[in-house]
Each structure stands twice: as structure tokens, then as C-alpha cells.
C-alpha positions as CSV (number, residue, x, y, z in Angstrom):
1,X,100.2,69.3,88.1
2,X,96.9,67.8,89.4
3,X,95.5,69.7,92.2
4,X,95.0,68.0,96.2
5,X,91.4,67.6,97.6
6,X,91.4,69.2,100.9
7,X,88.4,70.4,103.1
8,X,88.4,73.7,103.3
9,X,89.2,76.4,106.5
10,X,87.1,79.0,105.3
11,X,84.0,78.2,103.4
12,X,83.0,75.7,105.9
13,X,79.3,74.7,107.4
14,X,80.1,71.8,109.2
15,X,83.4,70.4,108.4
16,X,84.7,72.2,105.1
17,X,84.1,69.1,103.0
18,X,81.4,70.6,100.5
19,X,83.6,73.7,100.5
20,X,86.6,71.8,99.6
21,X,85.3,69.7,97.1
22,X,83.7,73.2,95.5
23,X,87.2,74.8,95.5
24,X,88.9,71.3,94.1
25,X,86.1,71.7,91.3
26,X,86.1,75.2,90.7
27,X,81.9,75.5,91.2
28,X,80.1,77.6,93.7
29,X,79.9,75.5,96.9
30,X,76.2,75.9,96.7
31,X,75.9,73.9,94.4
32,X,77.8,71.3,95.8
33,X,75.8,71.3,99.0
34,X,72.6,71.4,97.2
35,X,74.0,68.2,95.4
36,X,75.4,66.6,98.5
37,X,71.4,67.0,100.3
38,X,69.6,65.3,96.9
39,X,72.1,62.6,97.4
40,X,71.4,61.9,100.9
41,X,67.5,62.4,100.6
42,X,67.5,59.9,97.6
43,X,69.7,57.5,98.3
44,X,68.7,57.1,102.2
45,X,70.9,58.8,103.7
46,X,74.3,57.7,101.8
47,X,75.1,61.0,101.7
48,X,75.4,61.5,105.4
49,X,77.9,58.9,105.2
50,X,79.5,60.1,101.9
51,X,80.1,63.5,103.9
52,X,81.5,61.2,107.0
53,X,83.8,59.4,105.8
54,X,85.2,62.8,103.6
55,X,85.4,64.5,106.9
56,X,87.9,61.7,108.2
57,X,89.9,60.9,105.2
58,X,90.2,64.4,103.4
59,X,93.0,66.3,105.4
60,X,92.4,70.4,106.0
61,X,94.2,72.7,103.7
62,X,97.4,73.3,105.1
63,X,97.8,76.9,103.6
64,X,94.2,78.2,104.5
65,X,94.4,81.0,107.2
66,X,91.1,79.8,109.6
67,X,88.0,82.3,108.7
68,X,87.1,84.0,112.3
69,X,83.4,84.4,112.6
């Protein structure tokens, strides 16, 4: 069974999309954030919009417990 991209509730900077993407993949959301800047830096900002529309279209995982700070 495939597994659902969702943004994550605990390894979150801004919205949990990096972190959700990392967990989907099984990678160490550095990585994926590190990825996600070189993106945006050379492609002129598509990544900022990449990251957007993720944010709106990628629901939160439902089973997550929210990380308290």
C-alpha cells in the first residue's frame, strides 16, 4: 500500500511541508530543506511557490500529536 503525503505536525519550520515530504521519503528533512532553498535560489524563486502551493494542497497528518515548543 502506497504511503499519503501529508505535511507534517512535528518537524515543522514553517508549515511542515519539507518535514512531510522528508518523512513520505524516508530522508533526513535537512536535506530536503537544503534542496528546497537551491531550488528557489536557482530557479528565481520557484521554490517559494513550490513550497506555497504544498502548504495549501497537502493536508496535515491526521495522526500526528502537535509538537509543543
Amino acid at each position: 500500500m502506497a504511503k499519503k503525503l501529508y505535511r507534517s505536525r512535528q518537524d515543522r519550520v514553517i508549515a511542515g511541508v519539507c518535514g512531510g515530504i522528508a518523512e513520505h521519503l524516508d530522508v533526513d528533512p535537512v536535506w530536503v530543506r537544503v534542496f528546497t532553498i537551491l531550488i528557489t535560489i536557482m530557479s528565481v524563486g520557484f521554490g517559494i511557490l513550490a513550497y506555497v502551493l504544498f502548504w495549501i494542497l497537502v493536508p496535515e497528518n491526521p495522526v500526528q500529536k502537535v509538537k509543543k515548543r
